[in-house]
N, C-alpha and C positions, 0 to 999 in steps of 0.2 A: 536590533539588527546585528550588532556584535555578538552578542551571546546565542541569536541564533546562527551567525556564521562559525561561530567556536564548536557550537554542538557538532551543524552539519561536516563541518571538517573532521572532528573526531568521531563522527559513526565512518564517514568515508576512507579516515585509517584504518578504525579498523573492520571494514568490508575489505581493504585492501589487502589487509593483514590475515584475515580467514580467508581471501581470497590466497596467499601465498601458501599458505599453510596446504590448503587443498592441494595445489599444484606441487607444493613438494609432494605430501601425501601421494601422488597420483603418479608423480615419476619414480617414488619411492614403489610403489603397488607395481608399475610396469615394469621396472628393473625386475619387480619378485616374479613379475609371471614370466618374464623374459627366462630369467634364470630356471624357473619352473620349468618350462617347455625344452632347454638345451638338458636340464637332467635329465626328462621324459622321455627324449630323442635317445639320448645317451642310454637310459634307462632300457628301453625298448629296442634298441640293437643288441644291446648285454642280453636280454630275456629272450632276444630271437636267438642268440646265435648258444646261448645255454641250454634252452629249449632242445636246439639242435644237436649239440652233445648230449642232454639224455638222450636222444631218439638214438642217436647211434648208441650210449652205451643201453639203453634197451636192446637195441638191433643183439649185440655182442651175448648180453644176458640169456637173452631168448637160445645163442647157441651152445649154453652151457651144460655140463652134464645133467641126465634125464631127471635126478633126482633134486630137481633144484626147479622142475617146470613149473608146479602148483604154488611154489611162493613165485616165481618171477611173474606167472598171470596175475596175480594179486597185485605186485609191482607195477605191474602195467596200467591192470583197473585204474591203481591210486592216480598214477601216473597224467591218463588220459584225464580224470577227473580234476585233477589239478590245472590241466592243460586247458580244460574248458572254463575254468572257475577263474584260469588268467585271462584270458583272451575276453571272458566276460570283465572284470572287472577295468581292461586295458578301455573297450568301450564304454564303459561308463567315465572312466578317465578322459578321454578324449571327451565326451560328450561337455563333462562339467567344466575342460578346456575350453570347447565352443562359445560356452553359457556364458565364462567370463570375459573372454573376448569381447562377446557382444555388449555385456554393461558395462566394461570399459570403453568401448567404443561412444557408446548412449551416455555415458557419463563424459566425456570427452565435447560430445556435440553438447550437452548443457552446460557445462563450461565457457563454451565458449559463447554460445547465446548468450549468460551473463556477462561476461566481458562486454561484449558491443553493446548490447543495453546501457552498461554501466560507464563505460565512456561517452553514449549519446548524454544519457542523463549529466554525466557532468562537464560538456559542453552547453547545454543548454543553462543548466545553475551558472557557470563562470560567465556566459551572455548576461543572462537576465540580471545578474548580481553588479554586471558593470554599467547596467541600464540603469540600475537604481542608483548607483554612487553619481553617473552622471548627473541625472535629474535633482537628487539632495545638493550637487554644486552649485546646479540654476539655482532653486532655491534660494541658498545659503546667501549666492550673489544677489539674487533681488531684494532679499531682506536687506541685506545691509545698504544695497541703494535707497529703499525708505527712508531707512534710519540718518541717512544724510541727509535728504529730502525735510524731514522733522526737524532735526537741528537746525535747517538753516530757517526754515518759517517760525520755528521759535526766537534764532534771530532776529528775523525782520519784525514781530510784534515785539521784541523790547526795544528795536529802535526807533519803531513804532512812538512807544509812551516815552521815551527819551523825544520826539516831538511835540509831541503833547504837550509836555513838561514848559520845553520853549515858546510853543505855541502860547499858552496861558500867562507866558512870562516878556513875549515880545510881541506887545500888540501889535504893535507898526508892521511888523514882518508875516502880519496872521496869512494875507492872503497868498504871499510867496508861499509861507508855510502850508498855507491848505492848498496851492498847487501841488507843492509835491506829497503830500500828503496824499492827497487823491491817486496822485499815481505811484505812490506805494502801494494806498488797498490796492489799485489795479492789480502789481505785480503781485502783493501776498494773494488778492483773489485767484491772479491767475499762478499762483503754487498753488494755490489752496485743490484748482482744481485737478492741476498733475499730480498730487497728492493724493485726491481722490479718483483719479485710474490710475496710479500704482498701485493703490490698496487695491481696486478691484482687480488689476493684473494678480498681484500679491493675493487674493482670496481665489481667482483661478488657479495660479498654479497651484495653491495648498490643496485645492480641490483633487487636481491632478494626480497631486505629491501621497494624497488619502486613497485615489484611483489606485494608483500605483503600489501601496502598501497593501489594500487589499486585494490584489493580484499576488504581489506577492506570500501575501498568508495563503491566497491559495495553493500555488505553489511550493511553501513548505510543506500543507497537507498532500498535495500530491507527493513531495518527497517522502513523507517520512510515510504513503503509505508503500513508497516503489521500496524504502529500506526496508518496509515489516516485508515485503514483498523478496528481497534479496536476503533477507536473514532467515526467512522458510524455506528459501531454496537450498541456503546455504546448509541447515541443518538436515534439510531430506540428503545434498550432496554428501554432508559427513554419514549420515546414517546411510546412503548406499556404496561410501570406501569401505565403513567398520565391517558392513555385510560382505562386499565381495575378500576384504582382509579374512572375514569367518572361513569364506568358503575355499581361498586358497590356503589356511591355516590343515583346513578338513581336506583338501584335494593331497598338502605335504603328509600328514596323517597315515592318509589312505598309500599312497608310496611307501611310506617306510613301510608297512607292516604287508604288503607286498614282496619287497626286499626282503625282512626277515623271513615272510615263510619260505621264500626261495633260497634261503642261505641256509635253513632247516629243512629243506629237501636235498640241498647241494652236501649239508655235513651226513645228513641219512644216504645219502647215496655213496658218498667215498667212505662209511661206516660200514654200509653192505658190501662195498667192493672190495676191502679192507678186511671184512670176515670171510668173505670168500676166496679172497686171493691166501688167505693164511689156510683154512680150511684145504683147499687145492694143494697148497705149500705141504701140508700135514701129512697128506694122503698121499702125495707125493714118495715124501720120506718115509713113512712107514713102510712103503711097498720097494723100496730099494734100501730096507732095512740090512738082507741078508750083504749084499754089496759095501754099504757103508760100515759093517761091523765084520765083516769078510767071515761070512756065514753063521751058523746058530740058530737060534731058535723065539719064534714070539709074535709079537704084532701090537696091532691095535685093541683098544678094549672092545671093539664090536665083536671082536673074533671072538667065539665060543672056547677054544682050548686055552684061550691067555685069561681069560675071567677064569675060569677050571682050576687049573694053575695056580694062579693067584689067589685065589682062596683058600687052597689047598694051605698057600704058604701062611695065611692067615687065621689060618682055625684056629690056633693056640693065644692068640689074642680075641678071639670072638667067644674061646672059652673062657679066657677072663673078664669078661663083660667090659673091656674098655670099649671107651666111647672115640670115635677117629672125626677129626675135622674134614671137610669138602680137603682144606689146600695139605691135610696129612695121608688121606686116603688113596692110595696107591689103584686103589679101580678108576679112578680118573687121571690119570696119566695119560700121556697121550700114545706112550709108548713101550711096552717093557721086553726086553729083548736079552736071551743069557745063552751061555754057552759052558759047560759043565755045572758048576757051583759057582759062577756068578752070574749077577743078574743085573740090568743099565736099567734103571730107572728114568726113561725120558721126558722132558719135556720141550716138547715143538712149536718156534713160533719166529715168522721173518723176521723179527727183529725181536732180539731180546734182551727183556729188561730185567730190574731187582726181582720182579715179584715172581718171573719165569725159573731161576737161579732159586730162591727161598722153594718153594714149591715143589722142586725137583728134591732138594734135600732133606726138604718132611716126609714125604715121600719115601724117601729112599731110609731114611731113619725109621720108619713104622714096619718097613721090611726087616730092617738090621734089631726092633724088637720081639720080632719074630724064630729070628735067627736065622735070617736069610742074607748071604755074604752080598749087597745090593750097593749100589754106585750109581750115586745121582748125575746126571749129565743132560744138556742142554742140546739143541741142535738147529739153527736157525741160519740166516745170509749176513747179518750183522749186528753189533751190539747197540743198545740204543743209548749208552751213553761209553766214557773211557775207564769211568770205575764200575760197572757192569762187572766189566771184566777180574779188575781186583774183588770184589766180590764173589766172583765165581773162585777163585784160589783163596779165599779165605774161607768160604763155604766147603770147600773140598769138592767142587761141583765140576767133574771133566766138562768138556766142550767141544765141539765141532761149530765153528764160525767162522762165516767170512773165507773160509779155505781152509783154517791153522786148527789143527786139531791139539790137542792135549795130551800130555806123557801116558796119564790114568788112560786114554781111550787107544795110545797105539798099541800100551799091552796088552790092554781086551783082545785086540787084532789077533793078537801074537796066538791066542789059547785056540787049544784044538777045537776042532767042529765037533763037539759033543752034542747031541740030539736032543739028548733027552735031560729035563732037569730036576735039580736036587729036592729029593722030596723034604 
């Protein structure tokens, strides 16, 4: 009985013990879905009100210049396509929210079914187990009533033959002796026979006390099949946290890479706004060229007369077969602009940086091996960094930025309006 009470104690630790573990497990899992659902919330107002801002900066696209409609409808396409492929993937989100809610929920109510199970069960074990300690007391007590019982009829027969003894040795006294002799057997008969119904008491209750053990062995096989029984549940309950753990691991998963495409359509879209806000900036300035250089002659490369031109000034290098880099080749400039025998070598861009500044000066140096008197210069809203600018006075690169123009660009100014340029 000890050692079956040792067992049953340490499976019911540790039942109690996977039973803890679960329930941490399961406020640990609700905490996750909890926190789940406030990012999702959070999540899904962000992607509404982004959403929202492309529509409008779609709206604004759409009313941009005409030569810009065939990619903005493309923009769009993507646009709408993306839009559908969120809103789909939002309800599948939600859905596999639903999904675990609900085996949270279902896993919650089997929880707690084992719990009250499992307190009945061991209300009933700490009865029956104090039914047994009681009845092993009777027992214990009636035995040793016996065992009194015995000793003292062992008594009365050796005082028995201690008469006997006298008896044989005191004639004269036999018949007093055999009076009370006789009523000694009396009394030892009658121990003899309380003696024999205590035994028979004493063989009922062992009867009993066998009754009762094997109730009790029942009773362990019923327990230990309610533990196989509690220890299935318990590993279906682990094995349906690991599953719904899977599947919130897979629902965060699915989040982020939602997130990312949307933060790579957010960088692609302030990338196009950003080429197109420079592009606009470009075309801008090139068309208020004559203004900013206070008259002269020239333009953009699309212009037929400034490619003309510029070739012109490049024949004697194309007659010696050299070979011109993308950032040396003066037909990509963005802007070449001259007034008698000189010539400004532009490059335009809102913000300008090293590689704007370099590029103008290769530039401008591929002209000057020509033998074209040519003057790299830069023209944008601001610098993008504060050595840009040292830069640009080390390169010998004039400027127009931010307002402050350059010594090299107010003399340009100063030169007559000569039309036509140096062949």
């Amino acid at each position: 009985f000890a050692e079956y009470r040792r067992t049953t104690d340490q499976r019911i630790a540790e039942l109690a013990e996977a039973q803890r573990r679960t329930e941490q497990q399961v406020a640990e899992l609700t905490q996750v879905v909890g926190q789940l659902s406030a990012e999702f919330a959070e999540y899904r107002r962000t992607t509404d009100q982004r959403i929202a801002e492309l529509a409008e900066a779609q709206r604004r696209t759409e009313q941009q210049v005409a030569e810009l409609t065939q990619v903005v409808g493309q923009l769009s396409a993507e646009f709408a396509e993306y839009r559908r492929t969120t809103d789909q993937r939002i309800a599948e989100l939600a859905e596999a929210q639903r999904r675990t809610e609900q085996q949270v929920a279902e896993l919650t109510q089997v929880v707690g079914q084992l719990s009250a199970e499992f307190a009945e069960y061991r209300r009933t074990t700490d009865q029956r187990i104090a039914e047994l300690a009681e009845a092993q007391r009777r027992t214990e007590q009636q035995v040793a009533e016996l065992a009194e019982a015995q000793r003292r009829t062992e008594q009365q027969v050796a005082e028995l033959a201690e008469a006997q003894r006298r008896t044989e040795q005191q004639v004269a006294e036999l018949a007093e002796a055999q009076r009370r002799t006789e009523q000694q057997v009396a009394e030892l008969a009658e121990a003899q026979r309380r003696t024999e119904q205590q035994v028979a008491e004493l063989a009922e209750a062992q009867r009993r006390t066998e009754q009762q053990v094997a109730e009790l062995a029942e009773a362990q096989r019923r327990t230990e099949q309610q533990v196989a029984g509690l220890t299935a549940a318990q590993q279906h309950t682990e094995q349906q946290v690991a599953s719904l753990a899977a599947q919130v691991a897979e629902l965060a998963a699915m989040m982020r890479e939602v997130v990312q495409r949307l933060e790579r359509l957010e960088n692609w879209q302030r990338g196009e706004a950003g080429r197109r806000d420079g592009e606009r900036f470009e075309r801008h300035t090139v068309a208020r060229a004559p203004f900013l250089f206070y008259g002269g002659s020239g333009g953009g490369m699309g212009e037929p007369h400034v490619r003309e031109q510029v070739g012109k000034w490049m024949a004697p290098l194309y007659r010696q077969g050299i070979d011109i880099d993308d950032d040396e080749d003066p037909l990509l400039a963005d802007l070449i602009w001259w007034k008698g025998d000189r010539v400004m070598v532009a490059e335009i861009s809102i913000k300008i940086d090293a590689q704007d500044v370099r590029r103008a000066a290769a530039r401008a140096r591929t002209l000057q091996q020509a033998g074209v008197n040519a003057t790299p210069i830069v023209i944008g809203r601001e610098w993008a960094t504060p050595n840009t600018q040292a830069l640009a006075q080390e390169e010998g690169v004039e400027w127009m930025v931010s307002g402050g123009l350059s010594r090299g660009l107010l003399e340009f100014r100063q030169i007559g309006n000569g039309m036509e340029a140096a062949e």
